[in-house]
Each structure stands twice: as structure tokens, then as C-alpha cells.
Backbone as a ProteinNet text record, in pm:
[ID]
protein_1_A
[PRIMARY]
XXXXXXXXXXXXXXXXXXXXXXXXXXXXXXXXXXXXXXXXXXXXXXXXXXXXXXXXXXXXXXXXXXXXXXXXXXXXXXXXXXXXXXXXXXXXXXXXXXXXXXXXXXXXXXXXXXXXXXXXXXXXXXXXXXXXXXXXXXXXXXXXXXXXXXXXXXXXXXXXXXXXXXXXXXXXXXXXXXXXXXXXXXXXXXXXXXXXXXXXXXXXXXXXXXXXXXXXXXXXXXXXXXXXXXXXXXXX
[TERTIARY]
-3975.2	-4032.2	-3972.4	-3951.7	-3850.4	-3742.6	-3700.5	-3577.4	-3529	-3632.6	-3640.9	-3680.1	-3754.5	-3814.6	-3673.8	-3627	-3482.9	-3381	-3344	-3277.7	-3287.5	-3396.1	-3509.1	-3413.6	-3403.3	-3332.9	-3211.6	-3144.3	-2973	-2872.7	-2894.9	-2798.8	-2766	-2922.3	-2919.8	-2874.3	-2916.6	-2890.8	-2706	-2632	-2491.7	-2379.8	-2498.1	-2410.6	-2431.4	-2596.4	-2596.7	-2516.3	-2472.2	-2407.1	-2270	-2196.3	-2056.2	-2063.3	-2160.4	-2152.7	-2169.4	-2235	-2228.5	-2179.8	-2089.6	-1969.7	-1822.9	-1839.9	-1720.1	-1676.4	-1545	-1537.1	-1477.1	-1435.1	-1356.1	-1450.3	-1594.2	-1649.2	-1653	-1654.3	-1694.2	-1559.4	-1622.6	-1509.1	-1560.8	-1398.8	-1355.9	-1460	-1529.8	-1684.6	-1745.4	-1812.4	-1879.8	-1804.4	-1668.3	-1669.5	-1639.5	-1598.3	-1582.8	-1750.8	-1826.6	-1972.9	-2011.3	-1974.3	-2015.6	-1952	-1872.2	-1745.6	-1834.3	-1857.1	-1917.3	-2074.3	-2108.9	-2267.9	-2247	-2135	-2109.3	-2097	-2064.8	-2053.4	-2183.5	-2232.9	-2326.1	-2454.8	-2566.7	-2657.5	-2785.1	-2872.4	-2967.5	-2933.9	-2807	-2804.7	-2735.9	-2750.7	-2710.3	-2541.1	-2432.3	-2336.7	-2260.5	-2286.7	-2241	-2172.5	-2218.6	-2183.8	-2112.1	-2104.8	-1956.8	-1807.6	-1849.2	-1798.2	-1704.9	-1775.8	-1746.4	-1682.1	-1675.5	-1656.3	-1490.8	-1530.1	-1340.9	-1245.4	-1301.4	-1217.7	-1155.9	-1241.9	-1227.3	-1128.6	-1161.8	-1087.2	-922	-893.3	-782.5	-703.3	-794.2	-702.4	-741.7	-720.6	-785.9	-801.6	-843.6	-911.3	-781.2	-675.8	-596.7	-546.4	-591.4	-529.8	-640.5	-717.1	-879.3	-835.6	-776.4	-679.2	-612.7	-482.3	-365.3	-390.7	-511.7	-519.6	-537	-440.4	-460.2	-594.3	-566.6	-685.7	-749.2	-673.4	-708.4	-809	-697.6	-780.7	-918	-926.2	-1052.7	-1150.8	-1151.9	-1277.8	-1236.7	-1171.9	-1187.1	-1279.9	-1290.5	-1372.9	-1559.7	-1553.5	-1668.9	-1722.1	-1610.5	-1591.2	-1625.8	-1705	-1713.3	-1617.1	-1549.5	-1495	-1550.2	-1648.1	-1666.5	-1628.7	-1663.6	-1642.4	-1477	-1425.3	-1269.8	-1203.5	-1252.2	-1174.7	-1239.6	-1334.4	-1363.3	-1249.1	-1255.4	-1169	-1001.8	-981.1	-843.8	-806.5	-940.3	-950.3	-857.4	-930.3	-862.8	-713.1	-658.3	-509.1	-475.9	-471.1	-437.4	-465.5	-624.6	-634.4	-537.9	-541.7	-476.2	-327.3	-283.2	-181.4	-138	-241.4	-291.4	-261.3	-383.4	-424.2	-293.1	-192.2	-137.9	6.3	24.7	112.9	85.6	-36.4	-37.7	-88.5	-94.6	-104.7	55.2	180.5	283.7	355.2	262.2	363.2	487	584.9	691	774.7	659	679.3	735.8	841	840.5	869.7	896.7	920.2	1061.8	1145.7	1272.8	1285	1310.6	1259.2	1388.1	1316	1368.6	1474.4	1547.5	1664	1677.3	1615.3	1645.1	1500.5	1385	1281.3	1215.5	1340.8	1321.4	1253.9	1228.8	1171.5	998.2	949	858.6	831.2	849.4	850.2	863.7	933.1	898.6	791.7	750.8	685.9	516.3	482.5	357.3	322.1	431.8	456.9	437.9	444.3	434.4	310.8	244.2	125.3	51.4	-10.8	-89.4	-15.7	142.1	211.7	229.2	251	223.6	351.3	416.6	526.2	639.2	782.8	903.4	876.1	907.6	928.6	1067.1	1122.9	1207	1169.3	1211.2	1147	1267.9	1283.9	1390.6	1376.5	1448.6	1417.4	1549.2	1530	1624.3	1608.7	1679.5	1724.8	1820.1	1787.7	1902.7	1980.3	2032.5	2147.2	2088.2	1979.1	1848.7	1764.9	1853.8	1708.8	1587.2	1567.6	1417.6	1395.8	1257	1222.6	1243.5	1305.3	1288.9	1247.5	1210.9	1171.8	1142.9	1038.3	1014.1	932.6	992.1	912.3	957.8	891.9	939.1	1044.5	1116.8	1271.5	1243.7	1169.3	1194.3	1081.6	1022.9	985.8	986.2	959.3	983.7	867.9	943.9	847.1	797.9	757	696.7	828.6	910.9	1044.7	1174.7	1144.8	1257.9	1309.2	1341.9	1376	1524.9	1528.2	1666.4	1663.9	1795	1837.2	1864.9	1816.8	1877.8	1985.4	2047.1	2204.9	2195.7	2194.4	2221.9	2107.7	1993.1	1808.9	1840	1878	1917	2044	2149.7	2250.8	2197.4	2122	2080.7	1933.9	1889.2	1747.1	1815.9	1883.6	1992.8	2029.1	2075	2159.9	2051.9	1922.8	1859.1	1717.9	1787	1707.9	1801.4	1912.6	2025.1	2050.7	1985.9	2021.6	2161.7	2130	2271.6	2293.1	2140.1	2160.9	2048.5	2054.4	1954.3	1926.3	1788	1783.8	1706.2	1759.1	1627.9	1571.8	1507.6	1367.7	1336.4	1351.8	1240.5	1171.2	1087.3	1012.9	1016.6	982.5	1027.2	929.1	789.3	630.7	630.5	575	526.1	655.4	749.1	907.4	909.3	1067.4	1100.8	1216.4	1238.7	1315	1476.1	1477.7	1676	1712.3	1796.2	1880.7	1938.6	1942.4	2008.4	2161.8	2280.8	2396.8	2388.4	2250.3	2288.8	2253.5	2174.7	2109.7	2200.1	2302.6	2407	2517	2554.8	2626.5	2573.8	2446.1	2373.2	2404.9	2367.4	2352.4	2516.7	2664.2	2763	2769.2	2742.4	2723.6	2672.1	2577.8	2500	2597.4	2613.5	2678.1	2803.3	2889.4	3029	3019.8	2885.1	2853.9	2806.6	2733.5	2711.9	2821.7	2885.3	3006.5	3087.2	3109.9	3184.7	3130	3051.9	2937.2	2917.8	2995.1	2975.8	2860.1	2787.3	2661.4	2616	2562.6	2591.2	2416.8	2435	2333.5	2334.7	2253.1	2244.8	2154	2068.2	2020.1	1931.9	1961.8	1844	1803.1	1616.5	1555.9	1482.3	1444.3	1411.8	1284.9	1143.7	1026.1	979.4	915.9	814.9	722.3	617.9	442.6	484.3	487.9	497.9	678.8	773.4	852.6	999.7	1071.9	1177.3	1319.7	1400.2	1549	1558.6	1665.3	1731.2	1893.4	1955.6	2067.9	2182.3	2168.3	2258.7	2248.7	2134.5	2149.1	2153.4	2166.2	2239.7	2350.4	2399.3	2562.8	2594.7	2516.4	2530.6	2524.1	2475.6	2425.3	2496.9	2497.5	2565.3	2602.4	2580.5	2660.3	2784.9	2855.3	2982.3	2979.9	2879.7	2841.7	2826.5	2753.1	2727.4	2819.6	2906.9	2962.8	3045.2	2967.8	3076.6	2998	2902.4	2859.2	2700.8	2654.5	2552.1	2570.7	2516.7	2501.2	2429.5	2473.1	2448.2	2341
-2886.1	-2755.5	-2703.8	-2802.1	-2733.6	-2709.4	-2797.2	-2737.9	-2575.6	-2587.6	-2476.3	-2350.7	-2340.6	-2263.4	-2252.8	-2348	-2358	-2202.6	-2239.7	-2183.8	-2021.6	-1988	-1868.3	-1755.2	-1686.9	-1515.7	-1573.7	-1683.5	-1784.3	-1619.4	-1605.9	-1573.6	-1437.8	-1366.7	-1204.7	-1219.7	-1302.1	-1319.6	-1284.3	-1397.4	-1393.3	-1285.8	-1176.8	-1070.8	-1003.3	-970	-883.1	-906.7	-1015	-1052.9	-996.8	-1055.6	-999.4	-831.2	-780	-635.4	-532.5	-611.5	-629	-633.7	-757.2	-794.5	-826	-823.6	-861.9	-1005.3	-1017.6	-1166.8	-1271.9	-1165.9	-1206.9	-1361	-1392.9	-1444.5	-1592.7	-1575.2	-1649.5	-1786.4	-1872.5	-1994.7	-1990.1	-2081.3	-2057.8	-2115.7	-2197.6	-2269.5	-2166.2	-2064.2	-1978.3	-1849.2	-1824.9	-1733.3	-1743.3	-1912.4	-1967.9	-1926	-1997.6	-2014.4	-1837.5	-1746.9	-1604.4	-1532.8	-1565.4	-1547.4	-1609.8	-1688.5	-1780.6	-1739.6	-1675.5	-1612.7	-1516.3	-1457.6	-1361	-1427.3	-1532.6	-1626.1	-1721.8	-1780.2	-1862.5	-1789.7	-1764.8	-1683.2	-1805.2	-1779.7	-1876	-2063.7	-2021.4	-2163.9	-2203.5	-2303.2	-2308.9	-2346.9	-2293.3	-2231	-2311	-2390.1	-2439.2	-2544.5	-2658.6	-2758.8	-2757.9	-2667.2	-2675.1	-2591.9	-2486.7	-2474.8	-2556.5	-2617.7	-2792.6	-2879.3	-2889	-2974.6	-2901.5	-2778.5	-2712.6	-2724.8	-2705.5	-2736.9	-2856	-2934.1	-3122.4	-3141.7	-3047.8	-3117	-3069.7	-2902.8	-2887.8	-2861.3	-2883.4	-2885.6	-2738.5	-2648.7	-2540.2	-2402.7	-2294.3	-2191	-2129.6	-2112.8	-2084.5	-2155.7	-2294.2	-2351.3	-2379.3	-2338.3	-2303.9	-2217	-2104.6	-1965.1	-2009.4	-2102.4	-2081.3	-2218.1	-2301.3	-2423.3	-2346.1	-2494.4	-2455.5	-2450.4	-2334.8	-2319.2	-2487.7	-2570.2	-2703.4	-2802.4	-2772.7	-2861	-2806.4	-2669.7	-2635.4	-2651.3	-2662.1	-2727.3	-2824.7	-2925.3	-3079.1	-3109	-3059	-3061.9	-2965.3	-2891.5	-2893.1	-2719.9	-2632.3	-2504.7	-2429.7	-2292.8	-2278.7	-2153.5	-2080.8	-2012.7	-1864.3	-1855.4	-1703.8	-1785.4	-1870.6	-1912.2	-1939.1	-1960.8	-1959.7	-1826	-1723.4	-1602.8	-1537	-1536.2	-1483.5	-1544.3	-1677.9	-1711.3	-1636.4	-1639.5	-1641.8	-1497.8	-1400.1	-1266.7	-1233.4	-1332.5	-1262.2	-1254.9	-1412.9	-1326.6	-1272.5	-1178.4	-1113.2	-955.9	-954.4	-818.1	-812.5	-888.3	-914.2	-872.2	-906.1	-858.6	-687.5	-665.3	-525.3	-429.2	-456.4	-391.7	-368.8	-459.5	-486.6	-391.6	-412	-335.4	-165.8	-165.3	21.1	70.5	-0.5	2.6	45.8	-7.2	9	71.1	186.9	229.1	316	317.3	339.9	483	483.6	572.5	738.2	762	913.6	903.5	805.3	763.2	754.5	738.4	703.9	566.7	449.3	304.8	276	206.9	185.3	79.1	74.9	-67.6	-177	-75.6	-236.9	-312.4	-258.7	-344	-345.1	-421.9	-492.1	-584.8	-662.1	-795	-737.3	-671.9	-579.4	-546.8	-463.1	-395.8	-517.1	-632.8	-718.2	-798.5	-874.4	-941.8	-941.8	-805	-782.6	-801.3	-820.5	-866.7	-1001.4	-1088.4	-1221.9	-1301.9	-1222	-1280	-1341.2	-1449.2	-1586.8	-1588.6	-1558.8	-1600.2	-1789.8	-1862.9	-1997.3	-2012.2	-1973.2	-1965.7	-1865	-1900	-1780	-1660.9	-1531	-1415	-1356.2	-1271.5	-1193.3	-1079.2	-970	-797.9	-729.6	-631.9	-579.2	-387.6	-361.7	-202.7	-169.5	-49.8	55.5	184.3	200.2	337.3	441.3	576.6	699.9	693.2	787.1	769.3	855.1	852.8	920.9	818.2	671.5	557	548.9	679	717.7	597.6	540.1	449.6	463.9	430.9	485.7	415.5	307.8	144.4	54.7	6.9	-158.2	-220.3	-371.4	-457.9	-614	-687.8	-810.3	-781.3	-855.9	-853	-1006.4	-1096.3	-1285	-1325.6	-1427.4	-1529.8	-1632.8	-1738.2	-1886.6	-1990.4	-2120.7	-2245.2	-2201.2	-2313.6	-2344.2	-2341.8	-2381.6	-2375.4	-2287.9	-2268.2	-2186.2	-2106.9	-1987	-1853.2	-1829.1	-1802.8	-1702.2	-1608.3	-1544.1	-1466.3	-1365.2	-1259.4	-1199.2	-1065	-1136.7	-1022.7	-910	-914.7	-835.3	-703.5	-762	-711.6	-599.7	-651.5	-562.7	-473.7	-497.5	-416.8	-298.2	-318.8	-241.5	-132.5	-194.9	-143.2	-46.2	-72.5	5.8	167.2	158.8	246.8	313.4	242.4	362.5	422.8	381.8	511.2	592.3	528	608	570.7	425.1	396.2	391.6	433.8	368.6	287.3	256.6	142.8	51.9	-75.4	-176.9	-266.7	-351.6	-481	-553.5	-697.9	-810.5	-892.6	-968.7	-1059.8	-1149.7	-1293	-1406	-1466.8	-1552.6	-1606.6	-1777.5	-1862.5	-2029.2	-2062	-2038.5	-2079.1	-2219.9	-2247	-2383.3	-2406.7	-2365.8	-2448.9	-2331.8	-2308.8	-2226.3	-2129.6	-1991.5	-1913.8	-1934.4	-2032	-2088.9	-2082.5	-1981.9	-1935.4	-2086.8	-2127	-2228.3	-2151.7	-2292.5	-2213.3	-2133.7	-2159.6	-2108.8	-2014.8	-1948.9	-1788.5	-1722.4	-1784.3	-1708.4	-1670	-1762.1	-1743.4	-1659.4	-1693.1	-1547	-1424.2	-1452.7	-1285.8	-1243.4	-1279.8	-1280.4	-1182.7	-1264.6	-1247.4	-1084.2	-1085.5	-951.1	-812.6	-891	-751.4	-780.5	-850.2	-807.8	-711	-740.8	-743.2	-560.7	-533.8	-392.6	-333.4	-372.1	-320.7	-234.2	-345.5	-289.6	-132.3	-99.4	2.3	143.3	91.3	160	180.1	104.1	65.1	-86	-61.1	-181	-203.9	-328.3	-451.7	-445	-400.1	-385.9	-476.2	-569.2	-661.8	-818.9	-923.7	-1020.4	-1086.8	-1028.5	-1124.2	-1195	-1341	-1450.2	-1468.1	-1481.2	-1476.5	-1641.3	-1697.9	-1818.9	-1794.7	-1851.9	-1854.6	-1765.7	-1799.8	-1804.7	-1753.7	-1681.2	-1680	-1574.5	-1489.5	-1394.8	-1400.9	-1402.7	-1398.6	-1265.8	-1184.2	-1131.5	-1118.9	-1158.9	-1198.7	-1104.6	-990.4	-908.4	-883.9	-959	-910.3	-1099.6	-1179.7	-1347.5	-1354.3	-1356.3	-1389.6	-1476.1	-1644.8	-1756.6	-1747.5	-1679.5	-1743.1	-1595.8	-1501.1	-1390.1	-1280	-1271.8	-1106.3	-1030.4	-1152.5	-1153	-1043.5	-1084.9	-1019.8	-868.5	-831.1	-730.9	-603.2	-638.8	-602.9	-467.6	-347.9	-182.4	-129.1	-245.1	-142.9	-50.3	-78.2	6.1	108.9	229.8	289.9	243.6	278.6	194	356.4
2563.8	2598.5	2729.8	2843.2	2984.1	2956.1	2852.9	2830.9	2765.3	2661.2	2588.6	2653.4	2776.6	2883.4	2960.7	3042.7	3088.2	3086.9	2896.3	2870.1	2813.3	2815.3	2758.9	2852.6	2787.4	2840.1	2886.3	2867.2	2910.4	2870.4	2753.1	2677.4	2762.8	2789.5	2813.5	2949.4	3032.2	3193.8	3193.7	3078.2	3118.1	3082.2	2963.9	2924.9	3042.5	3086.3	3218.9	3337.7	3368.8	3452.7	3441.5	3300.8	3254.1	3306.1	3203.9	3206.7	3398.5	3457.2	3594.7	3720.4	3671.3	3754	3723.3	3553.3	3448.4	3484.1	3436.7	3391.2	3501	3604.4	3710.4	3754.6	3755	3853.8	3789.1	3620.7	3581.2	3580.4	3513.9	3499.9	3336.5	3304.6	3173.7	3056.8	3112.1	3013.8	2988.8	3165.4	3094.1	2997.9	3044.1	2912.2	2802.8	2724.8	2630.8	2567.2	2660.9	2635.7	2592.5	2661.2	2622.1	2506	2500.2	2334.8	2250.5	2240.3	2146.6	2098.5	2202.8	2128.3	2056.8	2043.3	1885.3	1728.3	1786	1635.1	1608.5	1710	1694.3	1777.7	1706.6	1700.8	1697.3	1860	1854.2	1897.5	1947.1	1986.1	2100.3	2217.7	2317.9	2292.3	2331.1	2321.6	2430.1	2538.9	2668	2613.6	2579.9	2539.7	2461	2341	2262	2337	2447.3	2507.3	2609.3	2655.2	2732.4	2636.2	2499.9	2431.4	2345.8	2332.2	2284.2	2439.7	2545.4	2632.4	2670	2718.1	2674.8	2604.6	2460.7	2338.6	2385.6	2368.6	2390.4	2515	2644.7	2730.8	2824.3	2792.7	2830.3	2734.1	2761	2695.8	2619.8	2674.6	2595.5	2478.4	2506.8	2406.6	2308	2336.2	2205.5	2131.1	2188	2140.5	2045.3	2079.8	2003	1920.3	1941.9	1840.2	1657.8	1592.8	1431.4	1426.5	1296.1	1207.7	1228.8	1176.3	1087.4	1180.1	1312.9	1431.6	1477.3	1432	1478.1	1407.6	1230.6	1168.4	1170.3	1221.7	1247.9	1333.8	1476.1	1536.5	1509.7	1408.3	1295.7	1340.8	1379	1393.4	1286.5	1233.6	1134.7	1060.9	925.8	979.2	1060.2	1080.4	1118.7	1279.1	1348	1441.9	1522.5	1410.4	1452.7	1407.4	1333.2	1362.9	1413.6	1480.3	1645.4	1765	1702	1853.4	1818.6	1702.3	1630.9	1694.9	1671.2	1757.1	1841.1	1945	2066.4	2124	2080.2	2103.9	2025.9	1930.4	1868.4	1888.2	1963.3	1971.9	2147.2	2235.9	2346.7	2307.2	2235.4	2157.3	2122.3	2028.5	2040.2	2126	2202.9	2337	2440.5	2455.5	2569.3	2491.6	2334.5	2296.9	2305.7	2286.7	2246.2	2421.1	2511.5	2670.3	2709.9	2646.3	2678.9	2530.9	2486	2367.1	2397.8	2348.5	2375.8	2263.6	2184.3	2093	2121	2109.2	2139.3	2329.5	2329.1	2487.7	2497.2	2658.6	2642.7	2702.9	2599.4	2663.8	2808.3	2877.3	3037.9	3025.4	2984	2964	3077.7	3175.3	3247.3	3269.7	3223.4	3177.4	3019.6	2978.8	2862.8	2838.6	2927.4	2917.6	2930.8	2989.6	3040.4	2904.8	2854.6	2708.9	2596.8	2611.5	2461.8	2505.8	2652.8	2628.5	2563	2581.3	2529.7	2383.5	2323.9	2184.6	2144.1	2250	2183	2232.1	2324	2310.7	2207.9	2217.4	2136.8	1989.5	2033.7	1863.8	1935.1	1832.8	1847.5	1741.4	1663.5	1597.4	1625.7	1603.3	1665.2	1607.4	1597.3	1553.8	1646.4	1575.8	1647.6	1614.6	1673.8	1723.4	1759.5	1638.3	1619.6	1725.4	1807.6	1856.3	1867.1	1767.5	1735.2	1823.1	1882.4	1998.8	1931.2	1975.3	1949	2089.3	2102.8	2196.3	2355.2	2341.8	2434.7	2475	2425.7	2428.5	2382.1	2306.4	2236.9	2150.9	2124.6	2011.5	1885.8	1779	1688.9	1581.9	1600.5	1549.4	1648.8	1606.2	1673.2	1577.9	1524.1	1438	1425	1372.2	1316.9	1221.1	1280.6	1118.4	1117.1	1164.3	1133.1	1197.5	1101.3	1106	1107.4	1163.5	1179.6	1188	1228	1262.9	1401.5	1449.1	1601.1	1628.7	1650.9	1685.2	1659.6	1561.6	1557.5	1448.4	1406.9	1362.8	1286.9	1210.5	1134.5	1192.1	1204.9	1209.7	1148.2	1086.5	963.3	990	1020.1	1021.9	941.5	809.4	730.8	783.8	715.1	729.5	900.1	979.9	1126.8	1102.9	1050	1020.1	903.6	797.7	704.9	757	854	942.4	1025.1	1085.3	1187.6	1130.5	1049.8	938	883.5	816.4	791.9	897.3	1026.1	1106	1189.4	1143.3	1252.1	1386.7	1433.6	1550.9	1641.2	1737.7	1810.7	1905.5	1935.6	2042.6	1974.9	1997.5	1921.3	2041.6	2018.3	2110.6	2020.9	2065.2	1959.2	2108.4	2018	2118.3	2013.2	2074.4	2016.7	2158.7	2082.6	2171	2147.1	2267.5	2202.6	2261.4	2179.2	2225.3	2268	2405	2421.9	2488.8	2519.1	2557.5	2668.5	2675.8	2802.7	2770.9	2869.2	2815.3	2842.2	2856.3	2860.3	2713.9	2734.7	2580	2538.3	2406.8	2398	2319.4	2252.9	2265.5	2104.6	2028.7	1958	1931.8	2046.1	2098.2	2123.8	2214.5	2269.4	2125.7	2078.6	1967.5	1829.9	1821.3	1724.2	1778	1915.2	2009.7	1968.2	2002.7	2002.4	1857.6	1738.3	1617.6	1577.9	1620.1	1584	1649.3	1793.6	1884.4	1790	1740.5	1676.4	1546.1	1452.6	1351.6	1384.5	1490.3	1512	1598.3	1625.2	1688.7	1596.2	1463	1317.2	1313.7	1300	1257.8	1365.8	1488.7	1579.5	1644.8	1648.6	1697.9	1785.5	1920.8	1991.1	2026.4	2042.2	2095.5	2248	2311.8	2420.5	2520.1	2428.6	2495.4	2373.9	2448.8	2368.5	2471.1	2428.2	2554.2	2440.5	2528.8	2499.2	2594.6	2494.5	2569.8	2561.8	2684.9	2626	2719.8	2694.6	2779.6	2856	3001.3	3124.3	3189.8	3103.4	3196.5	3035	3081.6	3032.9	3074.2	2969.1	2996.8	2905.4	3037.9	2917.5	2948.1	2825.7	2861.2	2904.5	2872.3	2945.5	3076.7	3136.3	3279.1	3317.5	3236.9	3314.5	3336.4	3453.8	3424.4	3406.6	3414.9	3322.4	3202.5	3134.4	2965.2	2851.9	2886.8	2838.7	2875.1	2959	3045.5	2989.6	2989.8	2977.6	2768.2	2661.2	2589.1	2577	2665.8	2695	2793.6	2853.2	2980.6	2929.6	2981.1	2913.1	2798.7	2747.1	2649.6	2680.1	2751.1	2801.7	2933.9	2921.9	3030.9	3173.7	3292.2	3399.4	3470.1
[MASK]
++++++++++++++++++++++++++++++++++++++++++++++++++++++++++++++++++++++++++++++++++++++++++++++++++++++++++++++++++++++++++++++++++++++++++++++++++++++++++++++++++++++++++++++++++++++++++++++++++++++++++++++++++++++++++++++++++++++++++++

């Protein structure tokens, strides 16, 4: 019964609080613990909170854990696509915050402009943006999918995408979730690939950035890893 007294108005105290002071104050239990009263209705919420963190390490990684691992630990599904939610609407949000549509995209913050894209992906994608000769947007999308590791390339699928919007300037983007953004050689040598392959066409590759967690390359502006790619074909 103290306990049950204890916890009496728990729930309403921590939205008023959120709504109050927002999320800045809290630590990551309690807003695991406050996420979680949308799915689980009537029940103290802390302790499994305490217990997905424990499990994976921290809140983000409650985020980007499998489906599988999360009813292992006895998650239900309305409970994991709430959590599944949020990077995804984070995703969302952070893309149409920086829409670019009908815009003239900034070339030298590219990295700026793709990374909002790969938020809580946990597998590669690449992100194809097609430019007129105004830099205007005239496309942006997935052209590839992959493992946790790693992505095709689809040459053709970007050369044929190209052509039917009329681009003249293009850029791609993957991301190497969980690892780091050091191009490996066979980034550089795809990248090589594509810019020769749109070159044919009269149409150039003007940048590939490479996103992971915490950190952006983009290689036309490395002079270790590809510069040398890029060098004359963009406006300065």
C-alpha cells in the first residue's frame, strides 16, 4: 500500500515536469521511463526503463536494437514500435527542418545536408541528389540498400535517375553505422567509377560523403582520400 501511495500521480508529476521544463533536466531512465507510459498504461515504467538500459548499453541503443532482441527481453509489439518511432520520426523531423526543395543546395555543406538522413538507420543506404545547373534540388532518395555493413552500388539505377530529371550536377552519400567515416579503397574506387561513368553523359559527381554515428567525410574536400577525383569539376 506505501508503495502504491508512493507512486500515485508518478506518472502526471513527470509529464508536468517534461511539459514545464522539457527534457533537458531529465536523465536518460527518466525519459526512457516517460516514452514508455505511451505504451504501457497503468504500470510502473522505471524499472523496465533501468532494465532496457542495463540491457543495451544506453538509450540510443534501445533505439537502434533489433526488432528480435527486443521481444527477447519480453517487449511487446506496440511497445517496440513506439520505441522503433523515434528514430525514425528524428529522422523525419530533422529532414523536412533542412528541406532543400526548390532551394539552391550549398555545396560546400554537404555533409550538413546528408547527414540528417541517416539518422537511427542501423543498416547502409546510399542517397542519391540530383542538381540543375542552379544547384536547385531536383531529386533526393535512396537508390541502395544494404547489410549492417555494407551497400551496392547501382551505377546503372544513378546514370538512368540522372537522365530522367535532367540533372547536371549529382552527389551520393552512404553511411557505415556503428564504424567510422574513413572512406575505405573501395569507396574511393566506386566514387572514381560513377564520376567516369557520369562524365560519359556530360554530367559530373560533385561530391561522396560518407556518414557514421558521430562524425562526416566528404571526399571532394579530403585531399587524402579523393580530391584529386573531383578537382575542376565544380564551381568554386
Amino acid at each position: 500500500m506505501a508503495d502504491k501511495n508512493l507512486h500515485k500521480g508518478h506518472r502526471q508529476r513527470l509529464r508536468d515536469l517534461y511539459l514545464r521544463e522539457g527534457i533537458d533536466n531529465f536523465n536518460h531512465h527518466q525519459a526512457l521511463e516517460l516514452l514508455l507510459f505511451y505504451a504501457i498504461p497503468q504500470r510502473d515504467t522505471n524499472p523496465l526503463a533501468h532494465k532496457l538500459i542495463d540491457e543495451f548499453g544506453s538509450i540510443s541503443a534501445v533505439f537502434d536494437a533489433p526488432v528480435t532482441q527486443l521481444k527477447r527481453v519480453g517487449l511487446t509489439d506496440n511497445t517496440i514500435a513506439l520505441l522503433k518511432l523515434i528514430p525514425d520520426f528524428s529522422r523525419i523531423y530533422n529532414m523536412d527542418k533542412t528541406d532543400y526543395n526548390s532551394k539552391r543546395v550549398e555545396i560546400s555543406k554537404l555533409c550538413e545536408y546528408f547527414r540528417p538522413k541517416f539518422i537511427g538507420r542501423t543498416s547502409e543506404v546510399m542517397y542519391l541528389l540530383l542538381m540543375d545547373k542552379k544547384y536547385k534540388e531536383l531529386y533526393c532518395g535512396i537508390i541502395s540498400k544494404g547489410s549492417s555493413n555494407t551497400t551496392d552500388v547501382p551505377i546503372t539505377k544513378i546514370l538512368e535517375t540522372a537522365v530522367i530529371y535532367k540533372a547536371d550536377y549529382i552527389a551520393i552519400a552512404h553511411n557505415h553505422p556503428g564504424g567510422i567515416a574513413l572512406p575505405s579503397r573501395e569507396d574511393i574506387e566506386t566514387t572514381k567509377l560513377v564520376f567516369n561513368a557520369l562524365r560519359l553523359m556530360n554530367k559530373r559527381l560533385i561530391d561522396h560523403v560518407i556518414v557514421s554515428d558521430d562524425d562526416e567525410v566528404s571526399l571532394a574536400q579530403s585531399s587524402v582520400f579523393g580530391r584529386g577525383i573531383f578537382i575542376g569539376d565544380t564551381e568554386t
